[in-house]
PyMOL CGO cylinders between C-alpha atoms (Angstrom):
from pymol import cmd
from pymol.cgo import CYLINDER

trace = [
    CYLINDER, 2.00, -86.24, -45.88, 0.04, -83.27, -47.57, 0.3, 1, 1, 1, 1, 1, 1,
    CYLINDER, 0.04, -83.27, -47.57, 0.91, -79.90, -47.78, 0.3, 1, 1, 1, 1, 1, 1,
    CYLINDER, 0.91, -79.90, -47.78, -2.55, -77.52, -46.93, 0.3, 1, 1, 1, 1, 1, 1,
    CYLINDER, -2.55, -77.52, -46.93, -0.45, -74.52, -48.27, 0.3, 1, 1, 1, 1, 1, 1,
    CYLINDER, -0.45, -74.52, -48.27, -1.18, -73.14, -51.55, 0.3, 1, 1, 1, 1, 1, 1,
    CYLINDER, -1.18, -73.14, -51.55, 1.07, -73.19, -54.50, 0.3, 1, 1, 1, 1, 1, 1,
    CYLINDER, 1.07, -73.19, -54.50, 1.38, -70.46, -57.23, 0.3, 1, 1, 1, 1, 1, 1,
    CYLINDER, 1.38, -70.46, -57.23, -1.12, -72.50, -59.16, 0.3, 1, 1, 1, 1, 1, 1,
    CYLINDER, -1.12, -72.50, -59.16, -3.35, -73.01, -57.00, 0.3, 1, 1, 1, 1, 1, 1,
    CYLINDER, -3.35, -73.01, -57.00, -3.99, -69.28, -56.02, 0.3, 1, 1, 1, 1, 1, 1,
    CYLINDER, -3.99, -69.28, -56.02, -6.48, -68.09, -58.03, 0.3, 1, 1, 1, 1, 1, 1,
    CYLINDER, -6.48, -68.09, -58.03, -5.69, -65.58, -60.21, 0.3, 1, 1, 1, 1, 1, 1,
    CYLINDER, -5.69, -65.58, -60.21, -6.59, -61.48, -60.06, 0.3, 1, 1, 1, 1, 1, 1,
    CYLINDER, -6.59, -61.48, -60.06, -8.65, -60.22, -62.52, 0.3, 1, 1, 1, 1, 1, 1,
    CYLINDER, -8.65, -60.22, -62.52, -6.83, -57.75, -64.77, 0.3, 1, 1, 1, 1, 1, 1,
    CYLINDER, -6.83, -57.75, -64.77, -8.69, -54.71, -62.86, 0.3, 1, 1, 1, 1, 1, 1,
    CYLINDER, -8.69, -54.71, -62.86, -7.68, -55.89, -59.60, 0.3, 1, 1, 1, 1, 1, 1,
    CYLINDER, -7.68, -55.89, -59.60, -3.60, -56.63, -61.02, 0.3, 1, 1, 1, 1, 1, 1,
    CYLINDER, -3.60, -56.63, -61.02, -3.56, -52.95, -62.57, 0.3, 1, 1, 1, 1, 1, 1,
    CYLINDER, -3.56, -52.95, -62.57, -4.78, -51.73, -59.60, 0.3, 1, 1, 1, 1, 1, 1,
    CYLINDER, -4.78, -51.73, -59.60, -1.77, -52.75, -57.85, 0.3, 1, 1, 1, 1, 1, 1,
    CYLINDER, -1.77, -52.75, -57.85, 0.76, -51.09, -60.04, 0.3, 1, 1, 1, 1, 1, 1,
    CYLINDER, 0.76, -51.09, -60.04, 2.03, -47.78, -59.89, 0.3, 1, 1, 1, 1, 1, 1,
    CYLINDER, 2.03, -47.78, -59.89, 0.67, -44.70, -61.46, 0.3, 1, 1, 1, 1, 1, 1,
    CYLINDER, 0.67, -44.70, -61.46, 3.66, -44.50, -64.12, 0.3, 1, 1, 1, 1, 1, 1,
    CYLINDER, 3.66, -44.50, -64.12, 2.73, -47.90, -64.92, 0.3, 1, 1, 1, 1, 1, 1,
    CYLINDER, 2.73, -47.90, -64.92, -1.36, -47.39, -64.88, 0.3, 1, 1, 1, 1, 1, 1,
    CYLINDER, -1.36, -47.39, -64.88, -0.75, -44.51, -66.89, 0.3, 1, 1, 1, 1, 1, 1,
    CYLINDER, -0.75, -44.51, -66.89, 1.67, -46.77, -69.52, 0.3, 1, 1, 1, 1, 1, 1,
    CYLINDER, 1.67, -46.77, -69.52, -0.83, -49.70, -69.76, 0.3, 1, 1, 1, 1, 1, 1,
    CYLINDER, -0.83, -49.70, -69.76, -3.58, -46.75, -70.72, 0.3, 1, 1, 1, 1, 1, 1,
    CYLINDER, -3.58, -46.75, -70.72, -1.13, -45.18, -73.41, 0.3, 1, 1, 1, 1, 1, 1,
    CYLINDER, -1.13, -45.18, -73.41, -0.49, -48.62, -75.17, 0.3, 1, 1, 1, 1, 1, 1,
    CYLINDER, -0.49, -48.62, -75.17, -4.20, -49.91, -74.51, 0.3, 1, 1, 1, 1, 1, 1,
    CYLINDER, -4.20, -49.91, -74.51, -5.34, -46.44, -76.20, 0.3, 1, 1, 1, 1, 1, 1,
    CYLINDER, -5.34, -46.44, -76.20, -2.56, -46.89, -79.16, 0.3, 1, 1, 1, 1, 1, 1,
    CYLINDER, -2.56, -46.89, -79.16, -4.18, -50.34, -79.28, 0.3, 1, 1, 1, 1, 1, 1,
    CYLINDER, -4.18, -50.34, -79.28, -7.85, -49.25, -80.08, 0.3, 1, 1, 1, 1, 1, 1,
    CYLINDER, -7.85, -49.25, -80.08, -6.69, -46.76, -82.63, 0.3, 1, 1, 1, 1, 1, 1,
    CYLINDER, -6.69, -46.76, -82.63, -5.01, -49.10, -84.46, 0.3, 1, 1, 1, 1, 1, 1,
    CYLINDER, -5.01, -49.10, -84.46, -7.92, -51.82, -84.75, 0.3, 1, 1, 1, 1, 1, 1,
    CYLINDER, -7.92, -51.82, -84.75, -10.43, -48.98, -85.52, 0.3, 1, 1, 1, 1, 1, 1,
    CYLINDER, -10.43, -48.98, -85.52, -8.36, -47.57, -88.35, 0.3, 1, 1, 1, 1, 1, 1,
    CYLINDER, -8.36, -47.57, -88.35, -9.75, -48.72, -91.47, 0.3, 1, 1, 1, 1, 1, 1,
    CYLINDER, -9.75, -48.72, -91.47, -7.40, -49.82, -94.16, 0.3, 1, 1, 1, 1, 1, 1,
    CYLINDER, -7.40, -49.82, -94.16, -8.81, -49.77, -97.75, 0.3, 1, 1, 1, 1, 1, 1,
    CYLINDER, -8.81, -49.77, -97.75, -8.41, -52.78, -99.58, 0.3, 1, 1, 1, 1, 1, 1,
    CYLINDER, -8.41, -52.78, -99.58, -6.32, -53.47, -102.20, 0.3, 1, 1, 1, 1, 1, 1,
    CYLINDER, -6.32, -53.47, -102.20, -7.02, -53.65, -105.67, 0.3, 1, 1, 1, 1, 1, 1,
    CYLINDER, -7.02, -53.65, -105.67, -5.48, -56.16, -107.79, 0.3, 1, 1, 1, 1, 1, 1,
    CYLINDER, -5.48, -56.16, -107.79, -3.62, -57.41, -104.88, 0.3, 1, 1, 1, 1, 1, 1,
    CYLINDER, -3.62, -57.41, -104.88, -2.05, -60.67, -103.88, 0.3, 1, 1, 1, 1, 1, 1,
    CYLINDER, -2.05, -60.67, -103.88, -4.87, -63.02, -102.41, 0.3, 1, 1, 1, 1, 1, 1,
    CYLINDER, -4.87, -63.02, -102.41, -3.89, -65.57, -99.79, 0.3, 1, 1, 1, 1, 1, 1,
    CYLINDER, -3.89, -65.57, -99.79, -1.01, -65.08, -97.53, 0.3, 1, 1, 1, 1, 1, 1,
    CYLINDER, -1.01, -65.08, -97.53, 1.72, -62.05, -97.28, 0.3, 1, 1, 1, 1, 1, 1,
    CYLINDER, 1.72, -62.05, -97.28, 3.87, -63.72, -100.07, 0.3, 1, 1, 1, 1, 1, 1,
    CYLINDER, 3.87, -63.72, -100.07, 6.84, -61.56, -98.28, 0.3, 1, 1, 1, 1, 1, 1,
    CYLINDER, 6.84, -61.56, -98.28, 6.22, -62.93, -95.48, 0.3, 1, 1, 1, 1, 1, 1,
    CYLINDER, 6.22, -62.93, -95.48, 5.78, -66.64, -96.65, 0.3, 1, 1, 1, 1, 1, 1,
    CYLINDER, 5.78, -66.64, -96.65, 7.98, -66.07, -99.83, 0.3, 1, 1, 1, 1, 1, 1,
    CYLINDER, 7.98, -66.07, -99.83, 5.38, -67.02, -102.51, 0.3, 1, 1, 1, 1, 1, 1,
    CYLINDER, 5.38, -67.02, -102.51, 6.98, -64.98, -104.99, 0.3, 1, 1, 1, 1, 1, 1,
    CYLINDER, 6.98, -64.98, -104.99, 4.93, -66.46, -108.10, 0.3, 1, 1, 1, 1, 1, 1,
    CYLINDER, 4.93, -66.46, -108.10, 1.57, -66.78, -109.27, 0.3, 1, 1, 1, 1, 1, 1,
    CYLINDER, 1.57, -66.78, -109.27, 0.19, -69.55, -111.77, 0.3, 1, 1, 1, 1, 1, 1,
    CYLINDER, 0.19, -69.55, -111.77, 4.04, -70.17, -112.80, 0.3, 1, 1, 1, 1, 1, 1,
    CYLINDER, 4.04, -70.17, -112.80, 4.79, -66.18, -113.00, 0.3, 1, 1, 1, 1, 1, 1,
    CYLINDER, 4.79, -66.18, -113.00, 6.97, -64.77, -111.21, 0.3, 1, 1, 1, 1, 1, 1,
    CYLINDER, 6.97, -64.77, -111.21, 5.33, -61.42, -109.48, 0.3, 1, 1, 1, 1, 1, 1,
    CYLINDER, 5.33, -61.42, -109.48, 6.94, -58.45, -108.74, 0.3, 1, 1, 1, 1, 1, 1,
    CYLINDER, 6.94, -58.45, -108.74, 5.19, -55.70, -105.90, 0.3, 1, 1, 1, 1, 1, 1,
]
cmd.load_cgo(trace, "trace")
């Protein structure tokens, strides 16, 4: 027996204009504020750093040496 109804995954899905259209203003308005924040954050140029650490965050990854020293930052 088949089933001609469609499933969640089988529903093609709205484009992000369409699904924001649907909301309500408070929420149109939110997704604006934190799309905007978004943009200025990517455009905001950091300078580099000089004599800095290359590779990965070592405090994020906990590399706390280089060539057998231990660093301090």
């Amino acid at each position: 027996m088949t089933d001609d109804t469609a499933t969640p995954d089988d529903r093609p899905s709205p484009s992000e204009a369409e699904r924001r259209a649907t909301l309500p203003p408070a929420a149109r308005r939110a997704l604006e504020e934190a799309d905007a924040r978004r943009d200025a954050q990517q455009s905001e140029q950091r300078p580099t750093e000089l004599g800095g650490r290359k590779g990965p965050e070592p405090v994020r990854y906990g590399d706390w040496e280089k060539k057998g020293i231990a660093i301090d930052f």
